[in-house]
BALOBA-1460 file (C-alpha; in Angstrom, 3 decimals):
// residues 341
<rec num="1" residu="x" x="10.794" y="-21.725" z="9.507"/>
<rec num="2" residu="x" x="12.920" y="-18.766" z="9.669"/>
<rec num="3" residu="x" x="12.816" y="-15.495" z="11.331"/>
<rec num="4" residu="x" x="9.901" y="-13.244" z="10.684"/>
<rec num="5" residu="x" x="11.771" y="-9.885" z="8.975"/>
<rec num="6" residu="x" x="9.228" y="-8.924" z="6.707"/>
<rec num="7" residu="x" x="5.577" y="-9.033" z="6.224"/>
<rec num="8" residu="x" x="5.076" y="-9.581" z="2.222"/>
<rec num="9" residu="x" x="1.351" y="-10.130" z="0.437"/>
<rec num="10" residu="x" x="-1.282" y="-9.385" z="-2.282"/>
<rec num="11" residu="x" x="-4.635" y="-7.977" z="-2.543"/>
<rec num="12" residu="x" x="-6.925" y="-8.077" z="-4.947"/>
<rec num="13" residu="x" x="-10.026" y="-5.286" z="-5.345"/>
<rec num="14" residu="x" x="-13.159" y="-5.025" z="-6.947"/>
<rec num="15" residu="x" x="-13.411" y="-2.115" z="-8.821"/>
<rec num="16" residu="x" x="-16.541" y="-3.168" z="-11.219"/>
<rec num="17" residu="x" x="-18.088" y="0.282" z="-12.800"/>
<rec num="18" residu="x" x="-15.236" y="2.342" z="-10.868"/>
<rec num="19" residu="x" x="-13.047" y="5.607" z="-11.097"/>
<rec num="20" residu="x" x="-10.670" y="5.445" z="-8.360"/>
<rec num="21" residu="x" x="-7.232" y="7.334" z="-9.677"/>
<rec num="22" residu="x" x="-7.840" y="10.268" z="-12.022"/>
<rec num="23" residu="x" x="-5.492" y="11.465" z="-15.139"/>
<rec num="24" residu="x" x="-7.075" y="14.726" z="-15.887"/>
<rec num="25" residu="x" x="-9.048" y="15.538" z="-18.698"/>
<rec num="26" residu="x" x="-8.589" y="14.318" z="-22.102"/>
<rec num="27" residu="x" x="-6.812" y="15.996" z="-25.371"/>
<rec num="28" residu="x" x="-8.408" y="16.975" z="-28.570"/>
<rec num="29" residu="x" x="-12.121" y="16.278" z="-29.036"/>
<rec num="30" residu="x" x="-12.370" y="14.044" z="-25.799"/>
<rec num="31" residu="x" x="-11.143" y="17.940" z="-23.949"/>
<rec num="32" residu="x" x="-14.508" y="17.654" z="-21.911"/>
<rec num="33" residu="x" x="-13.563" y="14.373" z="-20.526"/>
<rec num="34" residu="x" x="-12.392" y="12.888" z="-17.367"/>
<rec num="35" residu="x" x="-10.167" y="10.104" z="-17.898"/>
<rec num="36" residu="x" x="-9.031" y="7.644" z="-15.230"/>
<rec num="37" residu="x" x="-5.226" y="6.314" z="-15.025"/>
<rec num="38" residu="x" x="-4.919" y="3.890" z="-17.769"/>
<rec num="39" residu="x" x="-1.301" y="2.010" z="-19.789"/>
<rec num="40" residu="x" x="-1.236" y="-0.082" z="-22.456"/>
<rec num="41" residu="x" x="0.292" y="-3.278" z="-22.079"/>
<rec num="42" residu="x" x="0.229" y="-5.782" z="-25.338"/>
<rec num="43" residu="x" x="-1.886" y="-9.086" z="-24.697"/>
<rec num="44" residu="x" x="-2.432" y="-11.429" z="-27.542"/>
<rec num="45" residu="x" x="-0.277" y="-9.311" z="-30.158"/>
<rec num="46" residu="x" x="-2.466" y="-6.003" z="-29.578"/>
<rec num="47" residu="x" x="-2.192" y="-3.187" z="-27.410"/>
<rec num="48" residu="x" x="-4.945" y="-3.358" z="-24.469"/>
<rec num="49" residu="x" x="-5.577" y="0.023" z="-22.418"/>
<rec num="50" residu="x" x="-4.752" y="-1.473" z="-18.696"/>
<rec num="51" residu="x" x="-6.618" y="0.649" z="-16.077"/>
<rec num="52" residu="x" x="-4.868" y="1.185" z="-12.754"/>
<rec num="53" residu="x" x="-4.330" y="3.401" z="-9.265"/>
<rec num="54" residu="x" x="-0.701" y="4.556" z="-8.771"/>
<rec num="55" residu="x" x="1.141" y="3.400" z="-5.980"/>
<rec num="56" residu="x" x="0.917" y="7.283" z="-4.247"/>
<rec num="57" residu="x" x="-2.724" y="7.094" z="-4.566"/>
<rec num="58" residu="x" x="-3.638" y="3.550" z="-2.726"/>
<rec num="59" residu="x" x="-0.764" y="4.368" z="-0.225"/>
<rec num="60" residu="x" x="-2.197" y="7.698" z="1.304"/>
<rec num="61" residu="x" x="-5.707" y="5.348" z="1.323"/>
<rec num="62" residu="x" x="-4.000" y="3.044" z="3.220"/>
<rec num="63" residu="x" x="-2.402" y="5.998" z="5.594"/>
<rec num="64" residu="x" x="-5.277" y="7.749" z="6.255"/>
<rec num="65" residu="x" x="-7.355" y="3.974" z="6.739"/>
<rec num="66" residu="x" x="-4.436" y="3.081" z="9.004"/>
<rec num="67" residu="x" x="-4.486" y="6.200" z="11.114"/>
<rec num="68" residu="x" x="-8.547" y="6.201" z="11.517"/>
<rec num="69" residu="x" x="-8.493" y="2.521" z="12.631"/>
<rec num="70" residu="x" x="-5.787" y="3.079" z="14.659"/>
<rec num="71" residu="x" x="-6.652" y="6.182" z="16.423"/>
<rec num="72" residu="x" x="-2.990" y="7.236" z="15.400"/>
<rec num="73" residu="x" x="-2.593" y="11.093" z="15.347"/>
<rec num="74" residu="x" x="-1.486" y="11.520" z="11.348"/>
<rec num="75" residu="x" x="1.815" y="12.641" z="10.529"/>
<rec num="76" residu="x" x="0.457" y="15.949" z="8.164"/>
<rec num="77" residu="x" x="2.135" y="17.028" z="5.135"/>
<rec num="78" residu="x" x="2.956" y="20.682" z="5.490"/>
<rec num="79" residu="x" x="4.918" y="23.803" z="4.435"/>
<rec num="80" residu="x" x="8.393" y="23.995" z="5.929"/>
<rec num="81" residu="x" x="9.998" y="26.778" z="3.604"/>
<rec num="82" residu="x" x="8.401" y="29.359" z="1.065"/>
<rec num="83" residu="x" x="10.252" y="31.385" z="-1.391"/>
<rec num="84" residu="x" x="10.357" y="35.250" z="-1.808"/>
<rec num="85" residu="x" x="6.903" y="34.907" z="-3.906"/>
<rec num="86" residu="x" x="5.376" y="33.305" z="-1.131"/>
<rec num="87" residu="x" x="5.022" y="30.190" z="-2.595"/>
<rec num="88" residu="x" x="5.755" y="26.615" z="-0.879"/>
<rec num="89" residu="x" x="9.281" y="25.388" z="-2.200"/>
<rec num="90" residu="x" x="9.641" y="22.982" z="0.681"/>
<rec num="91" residu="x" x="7.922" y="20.392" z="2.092"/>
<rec num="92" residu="x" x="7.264" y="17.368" z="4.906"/>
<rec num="93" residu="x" x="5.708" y="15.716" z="7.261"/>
<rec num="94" residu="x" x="5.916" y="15.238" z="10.854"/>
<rec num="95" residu="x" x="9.882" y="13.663" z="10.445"/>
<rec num="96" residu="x" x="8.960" y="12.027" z="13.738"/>
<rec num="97" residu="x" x="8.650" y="8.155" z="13.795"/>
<rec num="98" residu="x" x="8.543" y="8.024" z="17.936"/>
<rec num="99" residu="x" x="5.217" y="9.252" z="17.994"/>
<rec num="100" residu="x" x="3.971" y="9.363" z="15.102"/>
<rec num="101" residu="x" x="3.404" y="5.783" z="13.257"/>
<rec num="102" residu="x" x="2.678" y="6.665" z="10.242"/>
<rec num="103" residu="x" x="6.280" y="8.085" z="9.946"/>
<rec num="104" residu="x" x="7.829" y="4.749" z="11.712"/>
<rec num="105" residu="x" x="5.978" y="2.733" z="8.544"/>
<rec num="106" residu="x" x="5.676" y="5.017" z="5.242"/>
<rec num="107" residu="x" x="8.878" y="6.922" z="6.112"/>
<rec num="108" residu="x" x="9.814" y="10.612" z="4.857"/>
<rec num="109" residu="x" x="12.626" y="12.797" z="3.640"/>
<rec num="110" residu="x" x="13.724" y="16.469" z="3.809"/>
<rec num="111" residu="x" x="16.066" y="17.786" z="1.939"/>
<rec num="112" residu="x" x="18.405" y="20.567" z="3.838"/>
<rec num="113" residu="x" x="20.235" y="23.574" z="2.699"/>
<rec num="114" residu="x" x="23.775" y="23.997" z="3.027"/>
<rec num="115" residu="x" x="23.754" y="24.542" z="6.402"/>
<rec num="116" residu="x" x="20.975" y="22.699" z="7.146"/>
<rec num="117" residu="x" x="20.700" y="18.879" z="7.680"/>
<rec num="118" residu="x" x="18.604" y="16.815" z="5.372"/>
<rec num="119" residu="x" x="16.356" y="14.015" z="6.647"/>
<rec num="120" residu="x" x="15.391" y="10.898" z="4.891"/>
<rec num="121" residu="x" x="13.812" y="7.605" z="5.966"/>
<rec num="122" residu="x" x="13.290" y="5.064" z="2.827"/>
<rec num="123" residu="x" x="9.824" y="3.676" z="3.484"/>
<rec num="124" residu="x" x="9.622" y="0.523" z="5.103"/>
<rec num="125" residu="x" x="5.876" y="-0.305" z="3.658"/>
<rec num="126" residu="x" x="6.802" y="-1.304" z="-0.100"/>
<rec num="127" residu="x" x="4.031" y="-1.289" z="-2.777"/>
<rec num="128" residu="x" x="3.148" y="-2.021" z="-6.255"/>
<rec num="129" residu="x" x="0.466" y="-0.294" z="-8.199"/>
<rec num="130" residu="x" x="-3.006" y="-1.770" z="-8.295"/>
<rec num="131" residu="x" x="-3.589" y="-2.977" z="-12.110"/>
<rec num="132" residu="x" x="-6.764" y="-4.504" z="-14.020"/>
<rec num="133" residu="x" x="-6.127" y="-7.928" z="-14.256"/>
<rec num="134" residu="x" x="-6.322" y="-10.396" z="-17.872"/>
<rec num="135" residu="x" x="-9.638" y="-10.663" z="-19.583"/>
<rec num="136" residu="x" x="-11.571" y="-8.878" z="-16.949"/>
<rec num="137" residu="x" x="-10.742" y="-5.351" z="-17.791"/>
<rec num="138" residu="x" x="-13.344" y="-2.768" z="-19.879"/>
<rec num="139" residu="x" x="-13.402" y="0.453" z="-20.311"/>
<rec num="140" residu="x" x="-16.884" y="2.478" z="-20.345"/>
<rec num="141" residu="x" x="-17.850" y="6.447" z="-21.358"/>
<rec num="142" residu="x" x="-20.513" y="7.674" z="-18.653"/>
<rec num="143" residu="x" x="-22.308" y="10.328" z="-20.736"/>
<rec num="144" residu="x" x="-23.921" y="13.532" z="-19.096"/>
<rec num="145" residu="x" x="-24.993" y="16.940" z="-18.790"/>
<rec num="146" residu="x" x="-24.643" y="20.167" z="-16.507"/>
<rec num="147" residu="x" x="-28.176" y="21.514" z="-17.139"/>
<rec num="148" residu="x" x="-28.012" y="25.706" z="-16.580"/>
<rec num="149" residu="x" x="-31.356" y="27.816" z="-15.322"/>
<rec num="150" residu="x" x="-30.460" y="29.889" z="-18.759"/>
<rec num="151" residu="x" x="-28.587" y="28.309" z="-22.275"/>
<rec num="152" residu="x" x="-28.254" y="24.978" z="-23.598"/>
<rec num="153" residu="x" x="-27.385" y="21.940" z="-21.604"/>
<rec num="154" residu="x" x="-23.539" y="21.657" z="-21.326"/>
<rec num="155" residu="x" x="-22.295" y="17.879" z="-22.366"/>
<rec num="156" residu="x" x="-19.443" y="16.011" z="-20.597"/>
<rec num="157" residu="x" x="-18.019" y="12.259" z="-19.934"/>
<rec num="158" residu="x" x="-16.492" y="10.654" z="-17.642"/>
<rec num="159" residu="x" x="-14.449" y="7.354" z="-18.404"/>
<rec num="160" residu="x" x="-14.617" y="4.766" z="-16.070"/>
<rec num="161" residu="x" x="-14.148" y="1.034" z="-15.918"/>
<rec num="162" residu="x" x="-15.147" y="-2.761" z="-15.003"/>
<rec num="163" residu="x" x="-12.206" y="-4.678" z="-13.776"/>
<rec num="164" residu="x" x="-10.812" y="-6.419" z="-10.515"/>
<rec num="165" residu="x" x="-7.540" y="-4.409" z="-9.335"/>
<rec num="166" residu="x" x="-4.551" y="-6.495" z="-8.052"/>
<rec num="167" residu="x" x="-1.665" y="-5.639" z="-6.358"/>
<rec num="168" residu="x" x="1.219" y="-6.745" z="-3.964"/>
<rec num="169" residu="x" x="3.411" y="-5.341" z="-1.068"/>
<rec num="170" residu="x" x="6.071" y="-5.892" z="1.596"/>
<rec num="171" residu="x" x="6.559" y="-4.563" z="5.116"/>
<rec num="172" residu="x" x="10.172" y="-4.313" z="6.195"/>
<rec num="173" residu="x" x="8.752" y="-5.529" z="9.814"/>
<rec num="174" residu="x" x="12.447" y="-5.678" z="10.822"/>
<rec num="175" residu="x" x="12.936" y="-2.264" z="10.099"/>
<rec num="176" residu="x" x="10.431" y="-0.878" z="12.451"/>
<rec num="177" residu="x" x="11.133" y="1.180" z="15.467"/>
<rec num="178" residu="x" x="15.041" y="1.158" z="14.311"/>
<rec num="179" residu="x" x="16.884" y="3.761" z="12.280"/>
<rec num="180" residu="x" x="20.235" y="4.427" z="10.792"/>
<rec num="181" residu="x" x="22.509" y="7.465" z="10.834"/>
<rec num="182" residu="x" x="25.047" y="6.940" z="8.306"/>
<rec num="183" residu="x" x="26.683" y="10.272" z="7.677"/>
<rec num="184" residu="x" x="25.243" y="12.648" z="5.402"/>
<rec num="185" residu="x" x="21.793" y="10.111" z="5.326"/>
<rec num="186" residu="x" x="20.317" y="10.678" z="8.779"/>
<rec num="187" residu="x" x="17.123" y="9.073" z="9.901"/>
<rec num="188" residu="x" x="16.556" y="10.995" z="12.621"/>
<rec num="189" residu="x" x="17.413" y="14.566" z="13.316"/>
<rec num="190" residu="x" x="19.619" y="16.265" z="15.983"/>
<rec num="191" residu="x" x="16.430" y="17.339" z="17.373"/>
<rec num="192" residu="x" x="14.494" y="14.147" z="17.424"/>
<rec num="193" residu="x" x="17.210" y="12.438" z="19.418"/>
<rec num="194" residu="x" x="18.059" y="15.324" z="21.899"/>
<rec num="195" residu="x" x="14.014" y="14.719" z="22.606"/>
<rec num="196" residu="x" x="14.339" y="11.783" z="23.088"/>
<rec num="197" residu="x" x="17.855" y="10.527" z="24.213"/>
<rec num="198" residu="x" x="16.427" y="8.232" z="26.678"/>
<rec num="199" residu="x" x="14.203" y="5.985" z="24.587"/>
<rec num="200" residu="x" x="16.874" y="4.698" z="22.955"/>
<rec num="201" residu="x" x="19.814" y="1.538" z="22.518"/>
<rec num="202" residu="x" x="22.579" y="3.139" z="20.458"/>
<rec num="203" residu="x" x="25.348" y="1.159" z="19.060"/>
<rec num="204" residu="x" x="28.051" y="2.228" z="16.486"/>
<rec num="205" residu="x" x="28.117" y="1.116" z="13.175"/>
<rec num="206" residu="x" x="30.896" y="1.194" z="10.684"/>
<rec num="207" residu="x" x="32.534" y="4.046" z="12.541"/>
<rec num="208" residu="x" x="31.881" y="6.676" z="15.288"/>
<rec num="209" residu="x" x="29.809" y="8.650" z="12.820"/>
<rec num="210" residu="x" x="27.896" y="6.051" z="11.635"/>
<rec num="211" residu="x" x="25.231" y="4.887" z="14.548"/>
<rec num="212" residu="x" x="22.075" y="2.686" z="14.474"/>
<rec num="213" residu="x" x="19.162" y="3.902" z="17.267"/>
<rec num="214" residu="x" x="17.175" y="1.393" z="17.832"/>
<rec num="215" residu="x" x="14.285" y="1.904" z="20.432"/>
<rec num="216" residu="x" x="14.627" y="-0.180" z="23.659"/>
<rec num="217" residu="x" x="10.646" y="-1.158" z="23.347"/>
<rec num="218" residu="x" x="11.471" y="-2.204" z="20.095"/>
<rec num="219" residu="x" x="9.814" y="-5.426" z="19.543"/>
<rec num="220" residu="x" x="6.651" y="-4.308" z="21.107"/>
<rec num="221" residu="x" x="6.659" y="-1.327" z="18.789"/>
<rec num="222" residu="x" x="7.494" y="-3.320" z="15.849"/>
<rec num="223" residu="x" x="4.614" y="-5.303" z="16.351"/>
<rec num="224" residu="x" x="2.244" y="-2.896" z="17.619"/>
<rec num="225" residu="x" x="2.920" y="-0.836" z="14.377"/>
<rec num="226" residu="x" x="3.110" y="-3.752" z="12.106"/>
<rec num="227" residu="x" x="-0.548" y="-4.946" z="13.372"/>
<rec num="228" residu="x" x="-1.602" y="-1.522" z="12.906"/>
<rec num="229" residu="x" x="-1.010" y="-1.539" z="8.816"/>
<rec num="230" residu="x" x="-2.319" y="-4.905" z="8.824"/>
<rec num="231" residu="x" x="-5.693" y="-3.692" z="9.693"/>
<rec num="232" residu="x" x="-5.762" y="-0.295" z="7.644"/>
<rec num="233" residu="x" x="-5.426" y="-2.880" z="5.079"/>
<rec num="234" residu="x" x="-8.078" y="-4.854" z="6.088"/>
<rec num="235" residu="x" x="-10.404" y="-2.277" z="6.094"/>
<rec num="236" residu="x" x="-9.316" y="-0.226" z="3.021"/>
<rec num="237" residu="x" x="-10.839" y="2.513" z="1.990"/>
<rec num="238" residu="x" x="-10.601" y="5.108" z="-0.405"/>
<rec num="239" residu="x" x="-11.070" y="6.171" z="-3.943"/>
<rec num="240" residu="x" x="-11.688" y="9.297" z="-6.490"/>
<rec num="241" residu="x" x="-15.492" y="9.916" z="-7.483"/>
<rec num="242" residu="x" x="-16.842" y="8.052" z="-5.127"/>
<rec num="243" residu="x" x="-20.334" y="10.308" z="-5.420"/>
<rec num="244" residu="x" x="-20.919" y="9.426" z="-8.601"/>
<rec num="245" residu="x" x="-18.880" y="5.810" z="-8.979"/>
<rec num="246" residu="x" x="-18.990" y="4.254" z="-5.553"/>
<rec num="247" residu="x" x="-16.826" y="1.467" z="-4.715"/>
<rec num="248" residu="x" x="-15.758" y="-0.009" z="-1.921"/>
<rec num="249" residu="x" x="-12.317" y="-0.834" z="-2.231"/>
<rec num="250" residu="x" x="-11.698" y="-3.080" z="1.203"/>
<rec num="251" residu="x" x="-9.372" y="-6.141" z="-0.503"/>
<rec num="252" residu="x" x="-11.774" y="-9.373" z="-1.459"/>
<rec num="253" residu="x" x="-8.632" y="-11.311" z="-1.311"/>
<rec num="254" residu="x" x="-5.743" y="-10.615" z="0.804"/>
<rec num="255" residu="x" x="-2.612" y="-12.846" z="1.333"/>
<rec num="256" residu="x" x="0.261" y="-12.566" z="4.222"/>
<rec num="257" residu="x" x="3.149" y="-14.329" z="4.427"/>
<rec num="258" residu="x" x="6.038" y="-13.558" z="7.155"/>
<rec num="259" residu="x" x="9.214" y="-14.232" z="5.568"/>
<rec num="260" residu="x" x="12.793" y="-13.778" z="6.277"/>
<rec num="261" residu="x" x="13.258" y="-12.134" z="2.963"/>
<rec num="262" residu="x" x="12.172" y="-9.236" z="1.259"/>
<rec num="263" residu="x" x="10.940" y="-11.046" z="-1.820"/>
<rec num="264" residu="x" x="7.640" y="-10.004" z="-2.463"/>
<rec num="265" residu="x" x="6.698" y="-12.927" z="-4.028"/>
<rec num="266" residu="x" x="2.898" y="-12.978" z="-4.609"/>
<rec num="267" residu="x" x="2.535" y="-10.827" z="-7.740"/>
<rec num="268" residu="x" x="0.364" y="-11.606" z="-10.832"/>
<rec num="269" residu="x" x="-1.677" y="-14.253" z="-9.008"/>
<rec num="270" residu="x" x="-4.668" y="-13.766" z="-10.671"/>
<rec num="271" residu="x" x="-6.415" y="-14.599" z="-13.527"/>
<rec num="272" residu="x" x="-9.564" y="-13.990" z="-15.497"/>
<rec num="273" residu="x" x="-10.840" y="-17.066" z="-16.915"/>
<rec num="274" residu="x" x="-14.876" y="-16.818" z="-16.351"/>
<rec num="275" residu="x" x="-17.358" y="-15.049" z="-15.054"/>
<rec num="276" residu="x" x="-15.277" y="-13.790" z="-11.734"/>
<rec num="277" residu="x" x="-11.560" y="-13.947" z="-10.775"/>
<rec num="278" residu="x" x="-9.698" y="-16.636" z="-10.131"/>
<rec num="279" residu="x" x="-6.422" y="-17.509" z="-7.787"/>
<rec num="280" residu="x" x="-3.951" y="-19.088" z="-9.562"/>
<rec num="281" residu="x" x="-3.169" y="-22.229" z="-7.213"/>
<rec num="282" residu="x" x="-0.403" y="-23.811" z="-9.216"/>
<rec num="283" residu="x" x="1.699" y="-20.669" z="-9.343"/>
<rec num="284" residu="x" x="0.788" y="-20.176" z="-5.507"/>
<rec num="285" residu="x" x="1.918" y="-23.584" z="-4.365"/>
<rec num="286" residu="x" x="5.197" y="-23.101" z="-6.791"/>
<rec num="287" residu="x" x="6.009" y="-20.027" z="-4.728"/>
<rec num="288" residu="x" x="4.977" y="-21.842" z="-1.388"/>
<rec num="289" residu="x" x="7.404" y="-25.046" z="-2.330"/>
<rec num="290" residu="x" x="10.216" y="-22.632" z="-3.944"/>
<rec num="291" residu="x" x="10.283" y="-20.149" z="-1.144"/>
<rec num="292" residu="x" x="9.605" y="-22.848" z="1.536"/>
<rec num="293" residu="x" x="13.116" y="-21.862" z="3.186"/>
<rec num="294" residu="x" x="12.377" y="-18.117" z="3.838"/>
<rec num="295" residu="x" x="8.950" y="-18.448" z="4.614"/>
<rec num="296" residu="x" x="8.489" y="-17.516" z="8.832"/>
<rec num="297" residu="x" x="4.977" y="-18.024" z="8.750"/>
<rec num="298" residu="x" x="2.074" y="-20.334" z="7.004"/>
<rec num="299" residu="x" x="0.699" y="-18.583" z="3.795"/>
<rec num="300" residu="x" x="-2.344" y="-16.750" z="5.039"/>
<rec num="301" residu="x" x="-5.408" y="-16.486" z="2.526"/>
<rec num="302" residu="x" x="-8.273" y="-14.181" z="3.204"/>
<rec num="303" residu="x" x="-11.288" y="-14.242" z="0.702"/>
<rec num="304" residu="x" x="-14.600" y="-12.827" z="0.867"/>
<rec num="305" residu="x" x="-17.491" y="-15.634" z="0.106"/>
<rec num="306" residu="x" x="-18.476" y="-15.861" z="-3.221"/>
<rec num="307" residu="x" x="-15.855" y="-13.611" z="-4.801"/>
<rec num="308" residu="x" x="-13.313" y="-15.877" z="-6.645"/>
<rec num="309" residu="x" x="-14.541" y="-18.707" z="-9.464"/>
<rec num="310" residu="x" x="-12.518" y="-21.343" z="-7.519"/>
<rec num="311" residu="x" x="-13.077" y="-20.401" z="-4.049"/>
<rec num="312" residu="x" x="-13.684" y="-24.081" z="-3.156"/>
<rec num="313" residu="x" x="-10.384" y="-25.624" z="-4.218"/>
<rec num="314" residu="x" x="-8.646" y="-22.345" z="-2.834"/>
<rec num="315" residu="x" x="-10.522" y="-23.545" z="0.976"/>
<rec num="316" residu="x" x="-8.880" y="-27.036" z="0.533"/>
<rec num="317" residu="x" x="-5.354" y="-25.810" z="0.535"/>
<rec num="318" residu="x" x="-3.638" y="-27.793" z="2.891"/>
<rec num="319" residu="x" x="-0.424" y="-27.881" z="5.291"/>
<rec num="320" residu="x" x="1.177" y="-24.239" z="4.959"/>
<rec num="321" residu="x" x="-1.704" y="-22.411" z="4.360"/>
<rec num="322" residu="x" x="-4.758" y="-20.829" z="6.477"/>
<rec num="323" residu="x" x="-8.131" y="-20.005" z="4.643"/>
<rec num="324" residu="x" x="-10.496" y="-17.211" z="6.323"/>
<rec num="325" residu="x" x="-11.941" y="-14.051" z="5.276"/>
<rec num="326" residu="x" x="-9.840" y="-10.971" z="4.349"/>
<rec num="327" residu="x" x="-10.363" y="-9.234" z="8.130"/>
<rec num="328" residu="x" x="-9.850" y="-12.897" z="9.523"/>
<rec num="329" residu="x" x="-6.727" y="-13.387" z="8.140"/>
<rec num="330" residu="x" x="-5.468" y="-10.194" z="9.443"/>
<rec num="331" residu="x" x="-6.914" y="-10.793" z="13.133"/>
<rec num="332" residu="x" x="-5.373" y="-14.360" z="12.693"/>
<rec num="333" residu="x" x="-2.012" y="-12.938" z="11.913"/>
<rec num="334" residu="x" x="-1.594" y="-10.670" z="13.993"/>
<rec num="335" residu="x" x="-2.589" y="-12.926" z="16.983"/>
<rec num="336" residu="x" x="-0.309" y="-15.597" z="16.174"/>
<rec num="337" residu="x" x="2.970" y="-13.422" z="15.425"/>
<rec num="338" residu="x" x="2.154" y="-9.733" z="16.304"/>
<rec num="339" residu="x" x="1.248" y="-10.276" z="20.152"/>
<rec num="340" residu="x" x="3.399" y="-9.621" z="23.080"/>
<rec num="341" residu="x" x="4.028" y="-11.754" z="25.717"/>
């Protein structure tokens, strides 16, 4: 097997009678409702409305999960510049992945002013959106009323839906606890590095100007980190309206794979066939014989009891692949390639 670079996987939620990403209210004569994020994608020759949580939304879920599991101190987005109204025209977060994780894994830019340098780390934690899978995606109208002490009761809906939300990801593990300044992209600012000059192995890259930092605890970082995201995944949680549509959004299936590429190769694995979701094995062996050569790692499969249709043939996978729950794949994971020593 080759060298574990990157972390790649799916998940798969249950979001039966859920509203976890709002669009706002709707136009026209829906004007008093709340819609939820929806596209239409064309199955069977017709256009089907395709309910689904952006990839912003299920990220800071995952940030703030990650941080509370973690005991990580968050990296807060805040006000860095204001115009002569007062108003915010500039924004960030910490800019600090040394001690602040969430900025080593989700990354962060800020843009500078001419004589100002600007900051930018390209996320290493890649993501899809969640989306309603085939056949197992309907959309409902939850219809209520504000009643007032005086006047007529005032009417409004809320659209929601019944569907199982899948999605995929990949963790550029080798990317952790290392950072490139290349010029006018800088990773890390003067400030950052005069803080911390001694933390780090520095090493020139295409010329003088352009240097990689990498830390000299790297790998223990890298995996420290790494195991850290694996967990806020583990334990997801998360959501719009979750007063009045509660959901628990903590994956029922979750897949990891180290691999030494950054294919993230376990999209649309899941169908809707009967009465609950199924994994497609075919396509999952296909990608297990076809990527054989940059996998790093067996093909971990987490599933909660009872969740998937064929849950029995999925526990019968053989050589390549380990079957346990969701948080067991995780724990198993990160014991068997995130430890140190």
């Amino acid at each position: 097997m080759d060298k574990l670079k990157n972390i790649t996987g799916a998940l798969l939620i249950d979001a039966t009678a859920s509203f976890l990403n709002g669009a706002g209210l709707g136009t026209g004569e829906d004007k008093n409702k709340v819609i939820p994020k929806t596209f239409r994608e064309k199955v069977n020759g017709r256009a089907e409305e395709v309910p689904y949580v952006s990839a912003q939304s299920w990220r800071r879920w995952l940030r703030d999960t990650t941080n509370e599991e973690n005991g990580w101190n968050p990296s807060e987005l805040k006000s860095i510049k204001s115009n002569e109204k007062g108003s915010t025209s500039k924004i960030s977060t910490e800019l600090n992945p040394i001690e602040f994780p969430e900025d080593d894994l989700f990354g962060y830019m800020k843009s500078g002013d001419k004589n100002e340098e600007s900051i930018q780390r390209t996320s290493p934690f890649k993501s899809s959106i969640l989306k309603g899978i085939r056949n197992m995606r309907v959309m409902n109208n939850d219809e209520a009323f504000v009643h007032l002490k005086e006047g007529s009761p005032l009417p409004y809906s809320t659209r929601f839906y019944s569907t199982h939300l899948e999605g995929f990801f990949n963790i550029e593990y080798y990317r952790l606890g290392l950072y490139d300044n290349l010029g006018s992209h800088q990773e890390l600012s003067a400030e950052l590095l005069e803080k911390h000059s001694d933390k780090f192995e520095i090493s020139n890259l295409t010329n003088t100007k352009h240097k990689r930092y990498v830390l000299k605890d790297a790998e223990k970082i890298r995996k420290k980190h790494a195991a850290g995201l694996l967990k806020g995944l583990a334990y997801l949680r998360g959501g719009a309206k979750q007063a009045a549509f509660g959901s628990d959004v903590t994956p029922k299936v979750l897949i990891l794979a180290g691999m030494e590429s950054a294919n993230p190769v376990f999209n649309n694995l899941f169908i809707g066939t009967g009465e609950k979701p199924a994994l497609n094995i075919e396509t999952l062996k296909q990608i297990a014989q076809d990527f054989k050569e940059k996998l790093a790692t067996p093909i971990y499969i987490g599933i909660r009891s009872g969740y998937l249709q064929n849950e029995s043939e999925v526990k019968v996978l053989g050589e390549g692949f380990i079957i346990d729950s969701p948080q067991g794949v995780t724990i198993k994971f990160t014991e068997n390639h995130l430890k140190n020593g």
